[in-house]
N, C-alpha and C positions, 0 to 999 in steps of 0.2 A: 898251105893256102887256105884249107878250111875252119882254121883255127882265126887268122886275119879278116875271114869274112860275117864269123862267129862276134869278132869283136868286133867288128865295125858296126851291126845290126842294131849288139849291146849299147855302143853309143849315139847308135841316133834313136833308138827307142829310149834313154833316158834325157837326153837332148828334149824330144819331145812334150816326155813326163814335167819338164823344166820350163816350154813353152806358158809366156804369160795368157793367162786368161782374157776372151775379147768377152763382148757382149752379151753372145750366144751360150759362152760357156756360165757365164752369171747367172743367165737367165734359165738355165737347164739347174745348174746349184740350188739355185732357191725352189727350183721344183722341185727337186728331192727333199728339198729343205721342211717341204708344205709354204711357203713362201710365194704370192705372187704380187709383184709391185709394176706399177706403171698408169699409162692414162688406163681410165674405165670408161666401156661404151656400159650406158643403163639398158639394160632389158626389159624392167617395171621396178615396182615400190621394191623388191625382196631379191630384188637376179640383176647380176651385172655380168660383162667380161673384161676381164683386166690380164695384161700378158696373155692372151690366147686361149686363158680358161674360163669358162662355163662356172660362175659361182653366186649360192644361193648365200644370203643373210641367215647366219646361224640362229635359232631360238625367236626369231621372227614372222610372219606372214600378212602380208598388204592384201590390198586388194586386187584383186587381177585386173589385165586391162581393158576387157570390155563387162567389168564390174560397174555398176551401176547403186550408189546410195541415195538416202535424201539425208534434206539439210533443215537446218531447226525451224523451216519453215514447211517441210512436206515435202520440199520439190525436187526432183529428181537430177542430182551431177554426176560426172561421171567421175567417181571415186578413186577408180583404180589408173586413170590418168591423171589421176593430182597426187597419186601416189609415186609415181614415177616421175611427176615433173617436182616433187617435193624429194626425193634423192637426188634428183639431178642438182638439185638448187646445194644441199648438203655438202656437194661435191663441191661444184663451184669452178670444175677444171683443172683443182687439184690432182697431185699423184693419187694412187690408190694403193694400199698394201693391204692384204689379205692374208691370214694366218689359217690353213688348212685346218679343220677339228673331224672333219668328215669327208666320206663321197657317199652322195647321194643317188637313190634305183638308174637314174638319168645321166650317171658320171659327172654330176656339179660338185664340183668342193661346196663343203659345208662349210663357213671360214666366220669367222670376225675380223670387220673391216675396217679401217680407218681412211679419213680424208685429215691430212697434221692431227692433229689432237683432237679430233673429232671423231667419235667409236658412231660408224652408220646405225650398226646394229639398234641399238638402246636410244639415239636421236632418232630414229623415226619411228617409235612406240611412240618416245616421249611426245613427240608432236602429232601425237594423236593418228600418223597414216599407217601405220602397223599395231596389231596386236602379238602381244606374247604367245608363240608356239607351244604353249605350256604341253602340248602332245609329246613333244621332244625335249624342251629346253624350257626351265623355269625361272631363268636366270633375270627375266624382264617383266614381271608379276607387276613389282613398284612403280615404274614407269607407267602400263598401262593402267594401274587403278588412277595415278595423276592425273595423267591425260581426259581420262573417264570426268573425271570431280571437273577441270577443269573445261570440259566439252571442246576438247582441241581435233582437230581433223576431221576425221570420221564420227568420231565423239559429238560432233555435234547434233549429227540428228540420229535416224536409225539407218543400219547395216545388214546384212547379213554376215556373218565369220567366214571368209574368204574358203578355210577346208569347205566349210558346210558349202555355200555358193558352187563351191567345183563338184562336188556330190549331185548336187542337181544337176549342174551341163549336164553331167556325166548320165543322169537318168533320165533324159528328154529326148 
């Protein structure tokens, strides 16, 4: 009898192993995968969550959102919320799919992100609302000197660099 109970265990535990994949299980795959695809809620210009995780724009840094620049006229907007509504816009309600290259102090994947064929990452240097994190990642040098020539986003007037800006909260 302990030999018929031995095999029976054997085939429902490979019955299971056999069990097709639901949603749940996809969606754990592509985590191990470094993978995360689906809608994205925006957090600001550089942080989103998409599937459940917490993820920063790799080799990028926006402004933050009670960042504050001016504009080629002196006058003060708020920067770091046209940076966020300037990913939002990127997005468009598209999926989202993120490729893991890091975790960051705070557990964010560090990822390069696409909306279809649109890399977030390097679109919003280009468009002037992120600068290259050249601290980390110098992969976005080109884009920002573009943006710079062409005075796009922030580029248009003067800024503070967003590290620098959090140096300060941090010592006030």
């Amino acid at each position: 009898m302990k030999k018929s109970w031995t095999a029976g265990l054997i085939l429902v535990a490979v019955g299971f192993s056999q069990w097709p994949e639901g949603p749940r299980d996809v969606a754990a795959q592509q985590a191990t995968d470094g993978v995360a695809s689906g809608a994205a809620t925006i957090v600001d210009g550089d942080s989103l969550e998409v599937d459940g995780r917490r993820i920063r724009l790799s080799g990028i840094d926006a402004p933050e959102g009670r960042q504050s620049c001016r504009d080629q006229n002196g006058q003060s907007y708020a920067c770091g919320r046209a940076a966020t509504a300037a990913l939002r816009e990127l997005i468009q309600g598209q999926p989202v799919q993120c490729r893991r290259l890091d975790v960051d102090r705070y557990q964010r994947w560090v990822s390069d992100c696409y909306a279809g064929q649109i890399w977030l990452n390097a679109r919003m240097v280009e468009q002037g609302w992120a600068v290259a994190y050249t601290r980390y990642d110098d992969r976005f040098r080109s884009q920002e000197r573009l943006a710079r020539q062409a005075k796009q986003g922030i580029w248009q007037g003067r800024f503070t660099r967003p590290e620098k800006w959090r140096a300060q909260q941090r010592s006030r």
